[in-house]
C-alpha positions as CSV (number, residue, x, y, z in Angstrom):
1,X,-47.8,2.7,37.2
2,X,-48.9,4.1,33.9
3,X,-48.8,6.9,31.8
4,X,-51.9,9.3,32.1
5,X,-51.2,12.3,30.2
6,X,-48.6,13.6,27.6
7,X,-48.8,17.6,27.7
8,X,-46.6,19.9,25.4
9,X,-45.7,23.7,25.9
10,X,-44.0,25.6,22.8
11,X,-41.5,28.1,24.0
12,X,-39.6,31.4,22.6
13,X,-37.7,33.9,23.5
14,X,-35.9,36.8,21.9
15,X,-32.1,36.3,21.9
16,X,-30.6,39.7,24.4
17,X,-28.4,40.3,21.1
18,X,-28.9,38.4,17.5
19,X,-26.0,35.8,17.8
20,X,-24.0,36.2,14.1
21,X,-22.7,32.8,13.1
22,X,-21.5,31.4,9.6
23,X,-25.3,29.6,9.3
24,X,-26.8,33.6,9.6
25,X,-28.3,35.9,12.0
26,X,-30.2,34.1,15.0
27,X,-32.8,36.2,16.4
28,X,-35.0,33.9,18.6
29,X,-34.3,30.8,20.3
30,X,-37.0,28.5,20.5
31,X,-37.5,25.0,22.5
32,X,-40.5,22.4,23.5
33,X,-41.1,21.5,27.0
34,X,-42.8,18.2,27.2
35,X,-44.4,16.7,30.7
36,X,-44.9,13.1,31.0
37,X,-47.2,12.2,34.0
38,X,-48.3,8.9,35.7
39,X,-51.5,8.0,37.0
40,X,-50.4,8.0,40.6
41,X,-49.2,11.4,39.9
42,X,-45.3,11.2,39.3
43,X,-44.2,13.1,36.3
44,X,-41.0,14.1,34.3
45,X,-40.0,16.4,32.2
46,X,-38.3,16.7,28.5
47,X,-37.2,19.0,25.9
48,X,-37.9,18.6,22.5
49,X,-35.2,20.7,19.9
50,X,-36.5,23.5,17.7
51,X,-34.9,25.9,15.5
52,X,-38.2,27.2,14.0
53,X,-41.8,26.7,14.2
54,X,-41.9,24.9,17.6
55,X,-45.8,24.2,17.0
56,X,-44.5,21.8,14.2
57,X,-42.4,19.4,17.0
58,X,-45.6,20.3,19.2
59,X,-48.1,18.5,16.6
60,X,-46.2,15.6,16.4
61,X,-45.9,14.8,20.2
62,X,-49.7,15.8,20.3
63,X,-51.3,14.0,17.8
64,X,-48.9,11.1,17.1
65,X,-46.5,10.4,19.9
66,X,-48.9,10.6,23.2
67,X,-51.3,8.1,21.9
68,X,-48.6,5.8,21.6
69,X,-47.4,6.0,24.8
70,X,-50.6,7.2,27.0
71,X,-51.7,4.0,29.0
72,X,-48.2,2.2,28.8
73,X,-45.8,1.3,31.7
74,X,-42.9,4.0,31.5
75,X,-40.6,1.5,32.8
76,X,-40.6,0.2,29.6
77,X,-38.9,2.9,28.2
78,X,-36.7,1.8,25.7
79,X,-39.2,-0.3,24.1
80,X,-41.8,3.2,23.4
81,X,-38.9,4.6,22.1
82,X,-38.1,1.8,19.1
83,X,-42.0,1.6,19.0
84,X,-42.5,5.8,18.4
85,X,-39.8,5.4,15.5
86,X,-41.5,2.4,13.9
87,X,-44.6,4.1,13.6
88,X,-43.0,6.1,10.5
89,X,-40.0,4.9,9.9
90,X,-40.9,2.2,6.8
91,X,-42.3,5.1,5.9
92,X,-39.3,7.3,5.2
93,X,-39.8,9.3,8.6
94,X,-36.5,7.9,10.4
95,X,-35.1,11.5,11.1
96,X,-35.7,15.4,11.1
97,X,-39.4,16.4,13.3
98,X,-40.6,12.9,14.1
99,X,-37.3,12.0,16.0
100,X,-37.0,15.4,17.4
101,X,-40.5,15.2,18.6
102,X,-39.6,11.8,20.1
103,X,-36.4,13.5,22.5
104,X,-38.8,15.3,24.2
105,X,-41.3,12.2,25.7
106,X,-38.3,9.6,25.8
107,X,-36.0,12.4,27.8
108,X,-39.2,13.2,30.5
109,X,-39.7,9.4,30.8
110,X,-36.2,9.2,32.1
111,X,-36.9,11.7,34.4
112,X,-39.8,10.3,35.6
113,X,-37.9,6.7,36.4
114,X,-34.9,8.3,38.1
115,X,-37.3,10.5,40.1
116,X,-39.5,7.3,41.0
117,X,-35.8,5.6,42.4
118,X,-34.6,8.4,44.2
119,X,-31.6,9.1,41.9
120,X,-30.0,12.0,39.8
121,X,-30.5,10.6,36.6
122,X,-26.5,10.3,35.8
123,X,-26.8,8.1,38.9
124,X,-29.6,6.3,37.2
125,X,-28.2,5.7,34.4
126,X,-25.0,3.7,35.6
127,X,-23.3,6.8,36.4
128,X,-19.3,6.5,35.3
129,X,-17.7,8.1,38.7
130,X,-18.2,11.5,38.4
131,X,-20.2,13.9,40.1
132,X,-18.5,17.1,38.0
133,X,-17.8,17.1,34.5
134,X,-15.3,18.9,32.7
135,X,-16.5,21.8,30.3
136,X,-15.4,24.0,27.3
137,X,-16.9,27.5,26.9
138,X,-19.0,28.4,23.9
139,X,-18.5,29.8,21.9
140,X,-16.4,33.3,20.6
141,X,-18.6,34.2,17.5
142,X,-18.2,36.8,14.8
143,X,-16.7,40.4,15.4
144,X,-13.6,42.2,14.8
145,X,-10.9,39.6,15.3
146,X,-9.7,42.1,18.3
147,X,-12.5,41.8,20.0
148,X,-12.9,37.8,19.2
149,X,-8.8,37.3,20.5
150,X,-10.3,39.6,23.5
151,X,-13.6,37.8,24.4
152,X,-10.7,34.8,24.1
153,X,-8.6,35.9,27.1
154,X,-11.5,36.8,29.2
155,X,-12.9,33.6,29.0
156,X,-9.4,32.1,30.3
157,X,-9.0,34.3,32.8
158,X,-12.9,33.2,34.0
159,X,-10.8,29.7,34.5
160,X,-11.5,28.0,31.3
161,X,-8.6,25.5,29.6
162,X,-10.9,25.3,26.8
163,X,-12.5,28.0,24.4
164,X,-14.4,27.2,21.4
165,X,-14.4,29.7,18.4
166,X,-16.8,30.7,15.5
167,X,-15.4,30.0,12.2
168,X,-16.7,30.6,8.5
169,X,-16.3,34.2,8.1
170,X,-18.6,34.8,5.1
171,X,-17.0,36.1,1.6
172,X,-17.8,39.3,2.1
173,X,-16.1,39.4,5.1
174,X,-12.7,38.2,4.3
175,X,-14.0,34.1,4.2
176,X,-11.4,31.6,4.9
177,X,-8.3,33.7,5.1
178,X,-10.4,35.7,7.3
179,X,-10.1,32.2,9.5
180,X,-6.8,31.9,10.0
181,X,-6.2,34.8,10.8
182,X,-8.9,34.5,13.3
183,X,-8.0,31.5,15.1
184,X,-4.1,33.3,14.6
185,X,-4.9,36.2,16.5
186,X,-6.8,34.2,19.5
187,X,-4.0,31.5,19.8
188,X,-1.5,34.2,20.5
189,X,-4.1,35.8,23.3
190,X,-4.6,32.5,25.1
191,X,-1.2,31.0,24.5
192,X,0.0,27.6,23.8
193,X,-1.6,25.7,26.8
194,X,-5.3,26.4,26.5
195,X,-7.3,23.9,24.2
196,X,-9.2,25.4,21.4
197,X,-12.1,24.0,19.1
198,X,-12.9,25.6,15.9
199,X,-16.3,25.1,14.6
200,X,-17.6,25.7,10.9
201,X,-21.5,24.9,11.3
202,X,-20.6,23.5,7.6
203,X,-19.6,26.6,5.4
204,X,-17.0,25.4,3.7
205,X,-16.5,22.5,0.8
206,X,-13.6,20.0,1.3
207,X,-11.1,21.9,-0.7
208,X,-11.6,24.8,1.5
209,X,-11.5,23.1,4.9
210,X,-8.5,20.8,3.8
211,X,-6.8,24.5,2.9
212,X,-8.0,26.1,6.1
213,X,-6.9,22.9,8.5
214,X,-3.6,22.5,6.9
215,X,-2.3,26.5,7.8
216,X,-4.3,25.7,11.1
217,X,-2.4,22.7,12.2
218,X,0.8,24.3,13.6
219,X,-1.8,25.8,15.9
220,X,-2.5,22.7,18.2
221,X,-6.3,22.5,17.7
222,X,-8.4,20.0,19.4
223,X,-10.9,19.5,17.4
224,X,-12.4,20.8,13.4
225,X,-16.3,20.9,14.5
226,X,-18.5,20.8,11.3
227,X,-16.3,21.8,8.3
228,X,-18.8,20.5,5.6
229,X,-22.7,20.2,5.2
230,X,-23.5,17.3,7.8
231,X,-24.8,15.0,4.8
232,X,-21.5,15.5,2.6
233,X,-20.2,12.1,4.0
234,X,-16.9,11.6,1.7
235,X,-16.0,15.6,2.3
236,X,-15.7,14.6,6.0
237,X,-13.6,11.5,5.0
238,X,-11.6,13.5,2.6
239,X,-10.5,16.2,5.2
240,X,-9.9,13.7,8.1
241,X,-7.4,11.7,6.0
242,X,-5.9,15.1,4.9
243,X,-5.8,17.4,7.6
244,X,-4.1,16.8,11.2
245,X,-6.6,17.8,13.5
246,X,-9.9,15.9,14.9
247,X,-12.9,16.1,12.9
248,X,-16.4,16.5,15.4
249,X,-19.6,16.5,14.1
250,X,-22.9,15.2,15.6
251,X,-24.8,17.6,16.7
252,X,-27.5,17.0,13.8
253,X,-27.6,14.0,13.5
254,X,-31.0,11.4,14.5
255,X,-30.7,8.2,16.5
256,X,-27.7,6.5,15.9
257,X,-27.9,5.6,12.6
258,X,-26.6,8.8,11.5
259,X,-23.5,8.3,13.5
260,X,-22.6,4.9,12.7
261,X,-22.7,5.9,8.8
262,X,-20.1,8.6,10.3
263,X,-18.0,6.1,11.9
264,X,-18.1,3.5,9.3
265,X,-17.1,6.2,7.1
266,X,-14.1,6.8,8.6
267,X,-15.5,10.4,8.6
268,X,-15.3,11.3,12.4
269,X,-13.2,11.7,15.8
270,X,-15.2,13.6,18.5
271,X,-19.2,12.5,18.7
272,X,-21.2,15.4,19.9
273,X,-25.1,14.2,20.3
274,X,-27.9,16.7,20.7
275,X,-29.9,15.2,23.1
276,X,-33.1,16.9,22.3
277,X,-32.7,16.0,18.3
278,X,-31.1,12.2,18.6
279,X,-34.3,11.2,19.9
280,X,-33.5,11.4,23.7
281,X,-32.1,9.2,26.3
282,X,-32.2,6.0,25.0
283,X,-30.2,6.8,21.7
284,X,-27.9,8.6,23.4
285,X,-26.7,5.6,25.5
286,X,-26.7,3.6,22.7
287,X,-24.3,5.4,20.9
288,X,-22.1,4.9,24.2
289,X,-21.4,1.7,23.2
290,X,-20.3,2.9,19.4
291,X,-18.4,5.7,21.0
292,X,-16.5,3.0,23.2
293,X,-16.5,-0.1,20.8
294,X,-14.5,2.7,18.0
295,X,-12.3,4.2,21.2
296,X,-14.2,7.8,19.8
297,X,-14.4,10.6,22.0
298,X,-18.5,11.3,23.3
299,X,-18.7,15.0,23.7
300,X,-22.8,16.5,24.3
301,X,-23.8,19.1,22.3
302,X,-26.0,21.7,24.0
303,X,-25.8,24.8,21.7
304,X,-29.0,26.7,21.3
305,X,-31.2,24.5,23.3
306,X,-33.3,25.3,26.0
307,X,-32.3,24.4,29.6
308,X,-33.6,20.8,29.9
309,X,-31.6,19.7,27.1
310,X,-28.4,21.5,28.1
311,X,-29.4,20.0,31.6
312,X,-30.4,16.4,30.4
313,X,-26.4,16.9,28.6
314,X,-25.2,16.9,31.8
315,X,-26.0,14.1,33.3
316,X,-25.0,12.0,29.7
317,X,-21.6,14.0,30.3
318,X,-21.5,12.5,34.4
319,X,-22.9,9.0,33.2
320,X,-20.8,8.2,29.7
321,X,-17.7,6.4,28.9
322,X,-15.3,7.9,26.7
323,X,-16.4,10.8,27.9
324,X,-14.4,14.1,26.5
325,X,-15.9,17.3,27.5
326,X,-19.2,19.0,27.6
327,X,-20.0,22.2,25.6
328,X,-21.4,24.9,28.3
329,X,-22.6,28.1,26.2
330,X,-21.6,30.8,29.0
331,X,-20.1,33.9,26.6
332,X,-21.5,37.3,26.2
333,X,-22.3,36.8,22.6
334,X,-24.8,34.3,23.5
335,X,-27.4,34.5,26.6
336,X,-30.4,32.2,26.1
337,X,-33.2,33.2,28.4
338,X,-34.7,29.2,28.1
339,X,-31.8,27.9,29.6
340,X,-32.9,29.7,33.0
341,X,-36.3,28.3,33.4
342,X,-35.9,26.6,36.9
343,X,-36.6,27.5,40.4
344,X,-33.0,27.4,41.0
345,X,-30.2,29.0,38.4
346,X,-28.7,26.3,35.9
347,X,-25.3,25.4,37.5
348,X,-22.2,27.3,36.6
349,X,-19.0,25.9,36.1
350,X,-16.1,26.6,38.2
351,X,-12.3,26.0,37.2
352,X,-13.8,24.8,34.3
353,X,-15.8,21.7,35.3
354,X,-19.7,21.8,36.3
355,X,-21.0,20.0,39.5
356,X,-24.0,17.6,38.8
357,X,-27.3,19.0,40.6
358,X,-27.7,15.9,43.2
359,X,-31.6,16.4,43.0
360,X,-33.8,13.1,41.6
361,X,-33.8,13.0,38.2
362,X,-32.9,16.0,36.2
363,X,-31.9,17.9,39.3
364,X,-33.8,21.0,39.0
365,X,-37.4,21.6,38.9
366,X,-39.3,23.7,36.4
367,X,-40.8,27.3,37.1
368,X,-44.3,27.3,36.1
369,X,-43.9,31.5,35.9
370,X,-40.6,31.0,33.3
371,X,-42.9,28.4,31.2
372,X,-45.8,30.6,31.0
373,X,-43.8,33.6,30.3
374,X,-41.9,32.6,27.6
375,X,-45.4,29.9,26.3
376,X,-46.0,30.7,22.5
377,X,-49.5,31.6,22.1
């Protein structure tokens, strides 16, 4: 069996309602579907992340990555993916398009294997014993804190132990003291026994998060997502040995070098991979063995993603150890048409925990009408 053709589709779709975060206004969500296919036919499929410009991801699979790979043995997976990241990475090119470019082929090569053995690919992967994964909802963002403390109790009453909420109220709108009384209001709506996860999408500096976390700690929070700029190393490391609550961060990082500079840092508690910008797969299991060797909690990030990656999440969630929780994005602020782009809906969670689709591979099977629909021409 080898590999006969690498094909790439750019995808967007207008969000039902701009999502208001502290990063800005999002108005489009964007994502690049990747097919892998054999030359007796078998193919998989993969996702790559993009936030803008999709073509940009789709130019690098095209014209750098396929070559690569076209003719090789896809069994061999794990060696394509340290060879795709040699081909640039003396050259300074060890993170940002190339690597996101790289999730999409090394994620449908998985699929391709699991559906060639017959497996779900959580199965495939080792599995870890579970067939349902436990879930937070994501995520309460920005309106009047009434509404936010509202959106809050609905969610709970849905059946969710675990809520995450938008933080990093711009200045202009109260900033930081704007935050606690936020997160205030919604821990008095849900009450003392439901989990809540704050995240910042880095808008503060380290003074402000260690001031924020400190009037936030009497409020049993589960995790501090983001507080600083990803790259601000000793912020991180500053706030963690200053603040009670878990620091998590992840979710924009590439491979796993990224997060072992987090970990050796002493920067980090909760990992939370993107599957889609790690690099894939492969990465993704190897930081397993970080999460475990450090006794760190491994929670997937799925976010603004299409619905490979949230589904490609999944099985990661099923499959790894130290497992924590998986992020589903299921709140009215935020209703990505890519995530439905499968003949059968993406699965739902119930009582707060998400059955694993028990199909080969990813589970679900693309609908050639969604691609096309939402296809950037």
């Amino acid at each position: 069996m080898r590999i006969a053709s690498v094909t790439c589709t750019p995808l967007a779709a207008p969000a039902p309602r701009p999502v208001e975060f502290s990063i800005g206004t999002f108005p489009t969500f964007y994502a690049v579907v990747v097919r892998v296919t054999t030359d007796d036919g078998l193919s998989g499929v993969g996702e790559c992340i993009a936030r803008r410009t999709p073509e940009v991801v789709a130019t690098i699979v095209d014209r750098l990555l396929a070559p690569l790979v076209t003719g090789r043995d896809p069994w061999d997976v794990e060696g394509l993916w340290d060879e795709m990241l040699g081909l640039l990475r003396r050259w300074g090119h060890s993170r940002g398009f190339v690597v996101e470019a790289m999730s999409g082929i090394d994620i449908a090569l998985w699929d391709l294997l699991a559906r060639a053995a017959g497996k779900p690919l959580y199965k495939f992967l080792g599995g870890a014993g579970r067939d349902r994964v436990r879930c937070y909802i994501s995520k309460v963002y920005f309106d009047e804190i009434p509404r936010m403390a509202e959106e809050a109790r609905a969610q709970v009453a849905r059946g969710y132990s675990q809520v995450k909420v938008q933080i990093g109220w711009p200045a202009a709108r109260g900033g930081d003291r704007a935050d606690v009384r936020t997160v205030r209001a919604i821990r008095e709506a849900v009450g003392p026994d439901i989990d809540l996860m704050l995240d910042a999408n880095g808008a503060y500096d380290a003074g402000t998060a260690v001031r924020v976390g400190r009037q936030l700690e009497e409020l049993d929070i589960v995790w501090l997502e983001e507080p600083v700029p990803s790259d601000d190393l000793d912020g991180y490391a500053h706030i963690r040995r200053s603040v009670r609550i878990p620091l998590a961060a992840g979710e924009v990082e590439f491979g796993v070098f990224g997060f072992r500079d987090l970990i050796a840092r002493g920067c980090i508690d909760v990992l939370q991979p993107e599957v889609a910008r790690i690099g894939g797969i492969t990465p993704a299991r190897r930081l397993w063995a970080l999460a475990h060797a450090h006794n760190l909690a491994y929670a997937p990030h799925t976010g603004f993603s299409g619905g490979i990656a949230h589904l490609a999440s999944l099985h990661l969630a099923a499959a790894a150890p130290n497992f924590s929780t998986y992020e589903y994005m299921g709140t009215r602020y935020v209703e990505n048409p890519l995530r439905e782009i499968f003949t059968e809906p993406f699965p739902v969670p119930d009582a707060g925990a998400i059955a694993l689709p028990q199909g080969p591979g990813l589970g679900l099977e693309l609908d050639p009408d969604a691609v096309r629909r939402y296809a950037v021409r």
